[in-house]
C-alpha positions, 0 to 999 in steps of 0.5 A: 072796948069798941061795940057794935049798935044800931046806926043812929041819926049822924053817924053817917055824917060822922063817919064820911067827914072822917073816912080812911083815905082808901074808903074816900078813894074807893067810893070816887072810884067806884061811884064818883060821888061824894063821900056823904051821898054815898053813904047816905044811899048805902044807909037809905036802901039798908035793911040791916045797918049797924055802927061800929063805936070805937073806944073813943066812944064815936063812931069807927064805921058804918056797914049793912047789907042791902037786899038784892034778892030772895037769897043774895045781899051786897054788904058793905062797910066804910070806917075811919081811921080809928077802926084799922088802930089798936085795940079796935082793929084787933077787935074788929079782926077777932068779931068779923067772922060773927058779925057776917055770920049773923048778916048771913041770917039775913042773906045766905050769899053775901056779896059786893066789889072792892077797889083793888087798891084797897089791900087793908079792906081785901086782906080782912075779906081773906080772913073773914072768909070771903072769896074772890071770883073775878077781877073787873080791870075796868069797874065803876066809875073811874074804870079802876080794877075791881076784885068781886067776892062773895060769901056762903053762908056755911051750914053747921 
């Protein structure tokens, strides 16, 4: 069974030799940087910032949520391949909504940007809640489309 734990020294080493192929392609995209340097700012400037270990006992994926302001937080979330494969993906699917809501604790308007390409990563941001609310036709640093989204958090 996967968890979920604190991001240790080398799991972000781990998980950038190991990306997904549209996570590699969103940071070329997005920041023009290699997959390491990328990873490495998002963990540096995190104040939350947690691994998902697979079922393979490895990190799947890292993700955290940087600050941004009094209430808002970019959150963020990079995996291998093992992280969208059975039994993980259907745990990460069924854990997602949790895991952003205890993120919410930290932040109440949760947001960031992802490639449009990356139909995997947007479908989960539908489940898990997430609204779109703009289309960028020429972000980052290859000007690819963009799709901004953000999370309220939802008072019970």
């Amino acid at each position: 069974m996967a968890y979920v734990r604190g991001c240790l020294d080398g799991d972000a080493d781990y998980i950038a030799s190991r990306l997904r192929t549209a996570d590699r392609q969103e940071i070329a995209a997005n920041s023009g940087l290699p997959p390491r340097d990328a990873i490495q700012r998002c963990t540096d400037a995190s104040v939350i910032l947690c691994t998902v270990v697979g079922c393979s006992g490895r990190p799947c994926a890292v993700f955290g949520v940087v600050p941004c302001g009094p209430i808002t937080g970019c959150i963020w979330l990079l995996g291998t391949d093992e992280l969208v494969s059975p039994p993980v993906r259907r745990q990460f699917i069924a854990e997602g909504r949790v895991w952003l809501d205890r993120l919410h604790d930290f932040r109440p308007l949760l947001f960031n940007f992802v490639d449009e390409r990356n139909t995997l990563h947007i479908r989960w941001l539908k489940w898990v809640g997430c609204t779109f609310i703009n289309r960028h036709p020429t972000y980052g640093h290859e000007a690819r489309p963009f799709l901004e989204f953000v999370r309220v958090r939802q008072h019970v």
